[in-house]
C-alpha positions in Angstrom: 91.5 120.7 176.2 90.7 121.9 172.6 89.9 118.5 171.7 87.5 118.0 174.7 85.9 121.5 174.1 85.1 120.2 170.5 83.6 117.1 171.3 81.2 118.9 173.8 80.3 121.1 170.7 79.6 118.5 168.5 77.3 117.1 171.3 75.2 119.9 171.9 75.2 120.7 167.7 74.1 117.1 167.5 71.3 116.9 170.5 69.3 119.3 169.2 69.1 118.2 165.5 68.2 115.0 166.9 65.5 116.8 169.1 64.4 118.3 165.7 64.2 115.2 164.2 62.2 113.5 167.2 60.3 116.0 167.0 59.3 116.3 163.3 58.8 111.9 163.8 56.0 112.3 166.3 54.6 115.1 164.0 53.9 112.2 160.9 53.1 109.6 163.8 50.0 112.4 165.2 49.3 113.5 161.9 48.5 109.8 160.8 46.2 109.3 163.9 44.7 112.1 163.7 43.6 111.5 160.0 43.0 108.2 161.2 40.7 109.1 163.9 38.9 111.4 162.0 38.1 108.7 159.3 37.2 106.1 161.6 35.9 107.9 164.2 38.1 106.2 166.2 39.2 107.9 169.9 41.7 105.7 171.0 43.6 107.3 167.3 42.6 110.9 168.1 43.9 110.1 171.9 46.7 109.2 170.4 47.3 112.4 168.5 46.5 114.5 171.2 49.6 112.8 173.3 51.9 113.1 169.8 51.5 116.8 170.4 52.9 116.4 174.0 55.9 115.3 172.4 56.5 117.3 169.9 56.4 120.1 172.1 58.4 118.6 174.2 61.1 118.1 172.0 61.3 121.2 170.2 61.4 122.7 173.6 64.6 120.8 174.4 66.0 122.3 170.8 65.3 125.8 171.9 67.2 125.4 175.1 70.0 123.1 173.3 70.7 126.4 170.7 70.2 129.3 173.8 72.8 127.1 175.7 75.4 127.2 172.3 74.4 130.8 172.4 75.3 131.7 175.6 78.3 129.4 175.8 80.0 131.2 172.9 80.0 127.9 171.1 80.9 128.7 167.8 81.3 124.8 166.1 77.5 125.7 165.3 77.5 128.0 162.2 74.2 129.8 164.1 75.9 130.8 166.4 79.4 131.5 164.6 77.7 134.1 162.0 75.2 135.9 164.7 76.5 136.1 168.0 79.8 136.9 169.7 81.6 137.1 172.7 81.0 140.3 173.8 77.4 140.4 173.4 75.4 141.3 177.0 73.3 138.6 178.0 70.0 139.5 176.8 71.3 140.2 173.5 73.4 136.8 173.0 69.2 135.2 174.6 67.2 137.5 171.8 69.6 136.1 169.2 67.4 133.2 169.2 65.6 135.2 166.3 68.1 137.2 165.1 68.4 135.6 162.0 66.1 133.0 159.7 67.1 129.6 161.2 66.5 130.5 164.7 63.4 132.6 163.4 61.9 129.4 162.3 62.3 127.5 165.4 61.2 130.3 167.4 58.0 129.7 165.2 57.4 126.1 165.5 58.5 126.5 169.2 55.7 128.9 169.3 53.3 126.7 167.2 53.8 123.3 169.0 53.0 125.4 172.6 49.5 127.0 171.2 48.7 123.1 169.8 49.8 121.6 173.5 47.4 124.2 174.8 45.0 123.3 172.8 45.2 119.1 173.3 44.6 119.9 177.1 41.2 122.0 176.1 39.9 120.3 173.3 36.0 119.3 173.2 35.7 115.7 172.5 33.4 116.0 169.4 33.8 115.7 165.5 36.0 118.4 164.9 38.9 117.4 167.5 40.8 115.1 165.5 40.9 117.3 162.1 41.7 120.2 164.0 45.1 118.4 165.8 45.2 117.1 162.2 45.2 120.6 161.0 48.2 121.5 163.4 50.1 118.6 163.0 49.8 120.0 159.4 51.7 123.2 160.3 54.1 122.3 162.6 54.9 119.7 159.5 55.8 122.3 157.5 57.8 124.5 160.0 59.8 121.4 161.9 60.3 119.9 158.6 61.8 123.1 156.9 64.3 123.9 160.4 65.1 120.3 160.7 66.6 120.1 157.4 67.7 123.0 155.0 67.4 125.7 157.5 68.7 123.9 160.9 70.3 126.3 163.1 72.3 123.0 164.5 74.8 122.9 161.1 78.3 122.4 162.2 81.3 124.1 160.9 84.9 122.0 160.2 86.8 125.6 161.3 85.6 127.2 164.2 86.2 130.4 164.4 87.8 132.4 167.7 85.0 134.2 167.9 81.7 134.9 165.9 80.3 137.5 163.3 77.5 139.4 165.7 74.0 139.4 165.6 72.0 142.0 163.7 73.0 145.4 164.7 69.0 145.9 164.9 68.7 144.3 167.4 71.3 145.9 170.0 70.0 149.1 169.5 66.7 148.9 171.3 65.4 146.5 174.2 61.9 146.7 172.3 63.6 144.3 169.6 63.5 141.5 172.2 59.8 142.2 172.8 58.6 143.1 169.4 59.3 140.0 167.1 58.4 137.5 170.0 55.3 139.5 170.4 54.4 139.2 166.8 55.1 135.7 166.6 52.4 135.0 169.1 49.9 136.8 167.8 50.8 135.5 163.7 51.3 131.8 165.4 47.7 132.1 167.5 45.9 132.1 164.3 46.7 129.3 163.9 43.9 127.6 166.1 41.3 129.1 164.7 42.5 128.3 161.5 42.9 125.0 162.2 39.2 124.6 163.4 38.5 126.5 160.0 39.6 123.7 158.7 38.2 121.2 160.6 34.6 122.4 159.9 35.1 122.6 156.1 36.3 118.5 156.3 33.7 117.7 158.4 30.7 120.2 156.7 29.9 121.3 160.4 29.9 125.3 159.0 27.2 126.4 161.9 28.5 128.9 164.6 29.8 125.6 166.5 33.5 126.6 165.4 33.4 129.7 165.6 32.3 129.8 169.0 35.2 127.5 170.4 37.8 129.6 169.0 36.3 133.1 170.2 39.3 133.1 173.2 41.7 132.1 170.7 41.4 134.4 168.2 41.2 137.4 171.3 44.3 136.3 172.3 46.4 136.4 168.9 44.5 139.7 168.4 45.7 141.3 172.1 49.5 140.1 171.2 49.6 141.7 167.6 
C-alpha cells in the first residue's frame, strides 16, 4: 500500500513539472512567432502566437490544479507541500496555501499572467502592435514560468516523506482576508502587465500617438479597481 501511495506521489510531483515545462516550451515557440510576425509582418506567425498563449495557459492551469490536488491530499512526497501545509489544516487554508510561500507565489503569478495574456489573444486588434505586444507577454511569462519551472518549482520531490508536514504561515490562518488579499493584489500588480506590454509595443514599432493608450484604457481600470 505504502508503495502504491508513493508511486501515485511521484506521479502527480511529476505531472505538473512536466506541465511547467510544456508550458514554458510553448512560451519560446510564441515568443519566436511573435518576433517573427512582427518582423515580417507576417499573420499566419502572429496567429500562431496568439494560439501559443492558449497553451500556455492551458498548461499552467493544469499545474495549479496538479499542486491544490497534492495540497489537499496531504501528499507530502512534494517538499511544497511537506514544509507548508499539514494535516489538520481546514480546507480553505490547505486551498490558500497555494501562495503561502515563494514557489507557489510564483505560480500563482504566472497563473495569473498567462490568464490576463489569454484574455488578451481573444481581444486583440489585428494591427501593427498585436504581435509585439503577445511578444511583450510571452516576454514575462518567460521570466516567471522559466524561474518556477526550474530553481523555484513547487513540484521538488523529497526521498523521506515525512508523516505529516511543517504548516503554512501562521499569517495566514489568522484572518480569512489573507485568502483575499494577496490574490487580490496579484491581479491588480499582474494587470499591468497589458498595458505595459502595449508600452512596449508602441516604443518597437514608433507608433507613440494616443493609439495605445486608448486600447489599454479598460485594462489599466481593471488592475487599478483590484489593487
Amino acid at each position: 500500500m505504502l508503495n502504491l501511495l508513493s508511486f501515485q506521489s511521484s506521479v502527480l510531483g511529476t505531472t505538473g513539472q512536466i506541465a511547467l515545462l510544456l508550458a514554458l516550451l510553448f512560451v519560446l515557440v510564441g515568443l519566436w512567432l511573435a518576433v517573427l510576425g512582427g518582423l515580417k509582418s507576417d499573420p499566419r506567425a502572429t496567429e500562431g502566437a496568439r494560439r501559443s498563449v492558449w497553451a500556455v495557459f492551458g498548461f499552467t492551469t493544469i499545474a495549479v490544479l496538479v499542486l491544490e490536488v497534492a495540497l489537499l491530499r496531504d501528499d507530502f512526497s512534494v517538499r511544497y507541500v511537506a514544509e507548508h501545509s499539514m494535516r489538520v489544516s481546514p480546507l480553505w487554508v490547505k486551498i490558500t496555501t497555494l501562495w503561502a510561500a515563494l514557489e507557489g507565489s510564483i505560480l500563482l503569478w504566472a497563473w495569473i499572467l498567462s490568464l490576463y495574456a489569454f484574455v488578451l489573444s481573444l481581444v486583440l486588434r489585428r494591427d501593427a502592435l498585436r504581435p509585439w505586444a503577445l511578444g511583450a507577454m510571452f516576454v514575462s511569462l518567460l521570466f516567471f514560468l522559466g524561474v518556477v519551472g526550474s530553481i523555484a518549482s513547487p513540484f521538488t520531490p523529497l526521498a523521506q516523506i515525512p508523516a505529516d508536514g511543517a504548516g503554512p504561515n501562521p499569517a495566514l490562518q489568522n484572518h480569512w482576508m489573507m485568502a483575499v488579499h494577496p490574490v487580490l493584489l496579484y491581479l491588480g500588480f499582474v494587470g499591468l502587465s497589458v498595458p505595459f506590454a502595449y508600452a512596449v509595443a508602441a516604443l518597437i514599432t514608433g507608433r507613440l500617438s494616443e493609439h495605445w493608450i486608448t486600447i489599454t484604457r479598460r485594462w489599466t481600470l481593471v488592475a487599478w479597481m483590484f489593487l
